[in-house]
C-alpha positions in Angstrom: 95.0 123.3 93.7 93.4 120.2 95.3 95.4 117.3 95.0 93.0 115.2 95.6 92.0 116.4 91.9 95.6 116.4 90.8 96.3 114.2 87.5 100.0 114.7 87.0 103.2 115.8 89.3 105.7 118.1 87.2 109.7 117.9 88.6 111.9 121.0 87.1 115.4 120.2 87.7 117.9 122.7 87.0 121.2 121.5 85.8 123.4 124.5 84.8 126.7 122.4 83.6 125.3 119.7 81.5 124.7 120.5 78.2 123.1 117.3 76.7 121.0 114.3 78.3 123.5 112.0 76.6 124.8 110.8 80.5 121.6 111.3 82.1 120.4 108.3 84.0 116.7 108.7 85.5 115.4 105.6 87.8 111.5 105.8 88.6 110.2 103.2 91.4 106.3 103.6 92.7 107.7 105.2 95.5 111.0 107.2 94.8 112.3 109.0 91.7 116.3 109.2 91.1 118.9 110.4 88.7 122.4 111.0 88.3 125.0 112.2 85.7 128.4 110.8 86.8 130.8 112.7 88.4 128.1 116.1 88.7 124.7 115.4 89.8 123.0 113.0 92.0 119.4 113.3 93.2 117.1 110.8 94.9 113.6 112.0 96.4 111.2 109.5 98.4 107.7 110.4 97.2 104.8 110.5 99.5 102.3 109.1 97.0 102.1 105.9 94.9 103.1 107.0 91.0 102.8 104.9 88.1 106.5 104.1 86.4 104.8 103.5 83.0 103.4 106.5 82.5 106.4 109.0 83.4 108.1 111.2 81.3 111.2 113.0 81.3 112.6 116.0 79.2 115.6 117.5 79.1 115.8 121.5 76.8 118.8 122.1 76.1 118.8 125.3 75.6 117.5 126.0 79.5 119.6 123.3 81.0 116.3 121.8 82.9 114.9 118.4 83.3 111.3 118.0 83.6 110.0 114.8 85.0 105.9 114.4 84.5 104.9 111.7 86.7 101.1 110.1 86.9 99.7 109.3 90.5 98.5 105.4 91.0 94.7 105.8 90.6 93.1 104.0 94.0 91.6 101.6 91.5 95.4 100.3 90.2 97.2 100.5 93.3 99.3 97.1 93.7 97.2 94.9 96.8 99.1 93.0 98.5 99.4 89.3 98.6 97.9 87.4 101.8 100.6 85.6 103.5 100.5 82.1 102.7 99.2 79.4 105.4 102.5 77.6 106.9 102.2 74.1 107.1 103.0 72.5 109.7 105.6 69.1 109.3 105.8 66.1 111.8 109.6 66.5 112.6 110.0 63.2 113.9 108.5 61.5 110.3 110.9 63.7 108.6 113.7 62.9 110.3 113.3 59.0 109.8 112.6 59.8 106.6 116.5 61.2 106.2 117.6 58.6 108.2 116.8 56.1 105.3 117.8 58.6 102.7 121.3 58.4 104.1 121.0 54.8 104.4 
């Protein structure tokens, strides 16, 4: 498949000792995808595309013992633009500092 013509991004995580999603924590960032149950499983993978946290979902069958994580790709149109970096301005130091000068005063 293309994936440039790729909508979704399915995760199947086997996890042969848990028996219910009751501990399972899953943390989804635009750039990294992470969960844990304590004291069994930790996971954290750095994705190599933008996704959209809002629309993932997670499932976990207990009767296969699997997660499966369906993540959405950022659409080029909704990818987050960054801010310009603001103009510094630039302060007489000398003005300032008699200005403290009479503040201590």
């Amino acid at each position: 498949m293309n994936q440039e013509e790729a909508t979704r991004l399915v995760f199947v995580v086997s996890l042969p000792i848990l028996k219910h999603a009751q501990a399972l924590q899953l943390k989804v960032s635009q750039d990294i995808l992470a969960f844990r149950v304590p004291n069994l499983y930790k996971l954290e993978l750095g994705l190599p595309i933008s996704i959209d946290p809002a629309l993932t979902r997670s499932y976990f069958d207990c009767k296969l013992r699997k997660l499966f994580i369906v993540v959405t790709p950022q659409n080029k149109e909704t990818e987050v633009v960054e801010e310009p970096v603001a103009r510094v301005e630039i302060v007489d130091t000398k003005k300032l500092e008699s200005d403290l000068l009479f503040d201590v005063i």
